[in-house]
C-alpha positions in Angstrom: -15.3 19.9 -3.4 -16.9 17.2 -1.4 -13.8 14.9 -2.7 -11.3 17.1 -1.6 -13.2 17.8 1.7 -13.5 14.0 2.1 -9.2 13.6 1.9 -8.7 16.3 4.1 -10.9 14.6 6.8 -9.3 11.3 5.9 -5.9 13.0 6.0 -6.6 14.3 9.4 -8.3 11.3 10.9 -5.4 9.3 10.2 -2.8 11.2 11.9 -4.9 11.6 14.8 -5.4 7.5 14.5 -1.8 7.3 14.4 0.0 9.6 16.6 -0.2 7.9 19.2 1.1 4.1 17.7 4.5 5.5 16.3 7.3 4.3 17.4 10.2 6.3 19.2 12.7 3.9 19.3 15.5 6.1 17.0 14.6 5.5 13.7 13.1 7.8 11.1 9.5 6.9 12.2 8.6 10.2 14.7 9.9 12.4 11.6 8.5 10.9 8.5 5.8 11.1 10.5 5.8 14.4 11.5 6.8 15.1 8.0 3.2 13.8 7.1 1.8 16.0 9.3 3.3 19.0 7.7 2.6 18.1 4.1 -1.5 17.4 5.7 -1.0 20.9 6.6 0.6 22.4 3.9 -2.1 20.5 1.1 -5.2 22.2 3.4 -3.7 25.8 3.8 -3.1 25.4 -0.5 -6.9 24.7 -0.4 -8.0 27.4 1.5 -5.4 30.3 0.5 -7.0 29.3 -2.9 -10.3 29.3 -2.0 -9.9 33.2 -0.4 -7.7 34.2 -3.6 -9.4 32.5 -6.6 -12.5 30.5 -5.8 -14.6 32.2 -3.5 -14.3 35.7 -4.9 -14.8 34.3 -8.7 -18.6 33.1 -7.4 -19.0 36.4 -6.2 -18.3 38.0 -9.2 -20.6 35.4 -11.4 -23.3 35.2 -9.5 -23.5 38.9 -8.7 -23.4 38.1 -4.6 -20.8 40.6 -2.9 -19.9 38.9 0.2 -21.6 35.7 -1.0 -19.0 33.6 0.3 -17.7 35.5 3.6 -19.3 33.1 6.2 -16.4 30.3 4.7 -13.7 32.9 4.8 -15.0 33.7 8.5 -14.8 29.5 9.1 -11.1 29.6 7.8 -10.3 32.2 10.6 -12.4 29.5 13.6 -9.6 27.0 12.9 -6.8 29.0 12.1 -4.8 29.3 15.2 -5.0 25.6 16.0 -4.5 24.4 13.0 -1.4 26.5 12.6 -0.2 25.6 16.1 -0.1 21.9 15.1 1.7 23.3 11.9 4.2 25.0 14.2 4.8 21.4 16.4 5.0 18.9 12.7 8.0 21.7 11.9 9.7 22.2 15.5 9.1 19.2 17.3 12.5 17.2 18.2 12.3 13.5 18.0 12.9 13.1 21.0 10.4 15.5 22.2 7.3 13.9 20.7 4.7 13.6 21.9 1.6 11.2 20.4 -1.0 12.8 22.9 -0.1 16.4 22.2 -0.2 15.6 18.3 -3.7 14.7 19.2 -4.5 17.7 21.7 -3.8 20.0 18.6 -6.2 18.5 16.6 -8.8 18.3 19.2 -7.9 22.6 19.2 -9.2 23.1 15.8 -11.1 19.7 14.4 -14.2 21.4 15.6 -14.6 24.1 13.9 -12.7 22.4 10.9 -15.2 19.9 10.0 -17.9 22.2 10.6 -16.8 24.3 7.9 -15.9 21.3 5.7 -19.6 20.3 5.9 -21.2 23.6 5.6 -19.4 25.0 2.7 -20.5 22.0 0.8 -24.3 23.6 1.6 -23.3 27.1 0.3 -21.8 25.6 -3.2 -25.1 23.3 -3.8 -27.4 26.5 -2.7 -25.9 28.2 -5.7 -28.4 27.5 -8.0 -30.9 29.9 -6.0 
């Protein structure tokens, strides 16, 4: 989990890195790019709409723990809005609309809460063994 964690940061650090540094001179740059973006986002949602569906509610039921895992779902719903508002602008956004600095001000919206949940999730799977 750590791993996967670790590209999803990565992933995200390097479209906010970048963002601003593509060029808008009429090639395919600005939508391969925001084309990136939207697989980023589509990879994390997979993650976490499997965590809620499969992953969290199996270590419930093994280690006996109702609700075990709901501070993580709770986490999911902290980032949620932001991070499906920058789905929203990777999907919508004209070329010639984009915007760098706004690709960044979503991220800023939701990286908060993101990578505090990224972090602390990591704490609840190595507290299992209690």
């Amino acid at each position: 989990m750590a791993l996967a964690h670790n590209g999803i940061l990565r992933g995200l650090n390097s479209i906010y890195l970048q963002a601003p540094h593509v060029p808008r001179d009429g090639s395919n740059d600005v939508r391969d790019f925001l084309t990136y973006c939207s697989c980023w986002w589509e990879s994390m949602h997979h993650h976490h709409e499997a965590e809620e569906q499969e992953f969290f509610p199996n270590i419930e039921r093994i280690s006996g723990v109702e609700g075990l895992m709901s501070r993580n779902v709770e986490q999911h719903r902290a980032f949620t809005p932001g991070f499906d508002e920058f789905q929203t602008y990777a999907k919508t956004c004209a070329v010639k609309d984009y915007d760098g600095q706004k690709v960044k001000s979503l991220i800023e919206s939701f990286s908060e809460p993101l990578t505090k949940h990224l972090h602390e999730e990591i704490d609840t799977l190595r507290a299992l063994d209690k």
